[in-house]
KETOR-837260 format. One record per residue (C-alpha): residue in three letters; residue number from 1; x, y, z. Coordinates in steps of 0.25 Angstrom, whole numbers. Layout:
BEGIN
{ALA NUM {X Y Z}}
...
END
This chain:
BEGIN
{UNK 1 {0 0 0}}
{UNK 2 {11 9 4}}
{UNK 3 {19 6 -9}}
{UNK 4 {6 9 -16}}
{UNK 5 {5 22 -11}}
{UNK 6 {19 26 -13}}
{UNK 7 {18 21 -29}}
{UNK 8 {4 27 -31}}
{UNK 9 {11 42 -23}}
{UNK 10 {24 43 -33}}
{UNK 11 {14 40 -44}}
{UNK 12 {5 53 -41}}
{UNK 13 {18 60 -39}}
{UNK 14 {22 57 -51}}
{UNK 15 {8 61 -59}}
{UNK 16 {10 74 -53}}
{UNK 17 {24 76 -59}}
{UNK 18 {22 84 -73}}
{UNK 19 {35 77 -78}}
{UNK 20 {28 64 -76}}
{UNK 21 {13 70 -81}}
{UNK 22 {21 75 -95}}
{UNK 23 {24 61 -97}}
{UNK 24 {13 54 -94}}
{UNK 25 {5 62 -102}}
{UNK 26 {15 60 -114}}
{UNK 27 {15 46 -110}}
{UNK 28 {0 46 -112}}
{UNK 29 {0 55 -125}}
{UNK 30 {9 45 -131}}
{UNK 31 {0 32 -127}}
{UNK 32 {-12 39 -131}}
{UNK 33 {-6 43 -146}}
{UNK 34 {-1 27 -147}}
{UNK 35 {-17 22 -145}}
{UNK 36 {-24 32 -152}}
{UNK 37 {-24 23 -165}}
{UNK 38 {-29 11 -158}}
{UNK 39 {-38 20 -149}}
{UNK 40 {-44 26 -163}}
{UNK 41 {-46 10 -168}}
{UNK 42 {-53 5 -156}}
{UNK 43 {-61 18 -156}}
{UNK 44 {-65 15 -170}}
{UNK 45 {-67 0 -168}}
{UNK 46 {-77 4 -155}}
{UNK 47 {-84 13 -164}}
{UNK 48 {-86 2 -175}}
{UNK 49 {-90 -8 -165}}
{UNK 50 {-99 2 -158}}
{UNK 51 {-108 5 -172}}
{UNK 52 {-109 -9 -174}}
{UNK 53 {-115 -12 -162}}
{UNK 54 {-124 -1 -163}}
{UNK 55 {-127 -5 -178}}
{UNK 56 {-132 -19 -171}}
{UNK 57 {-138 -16 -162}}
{UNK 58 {-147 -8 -171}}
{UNK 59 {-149 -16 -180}}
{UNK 60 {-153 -24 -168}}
{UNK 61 {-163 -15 -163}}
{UNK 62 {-169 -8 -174}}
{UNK 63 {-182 -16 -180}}
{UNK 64 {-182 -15 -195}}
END
């Protein structure tokens, strides 16, 4: 518990250091730059699948 505490106290010091901040936040810049084309993919698959679902259920519903 004690070594807990200690771990999880250097570690909010650290957050508070602007050193550290700057490059976590280029860090994150960088990961967020690496995913983006397979963020965009799955976003364009979920949309896909999303239509489709709706398209059966429709189809489902609607009496003709």
């Amino acid at each position: 518990m004690f070594i807990r505490r200690l771990v999880i106290g250097a570690l909010m010091a650290a957050a508070r250091n602007p050193a550290v901040q700057k490059k976590a936040g280029e860090a994150a810049s960088r990961a967020a730059t690496q995913a983006r084309p397979n963020l965009i993919k799955a976003s364009r698959r979920a949309g896909e699948l999303t239509r489709k679902a709706h398209d059966k259920l429709r189809d489902m519903t609607d009496p003709k």
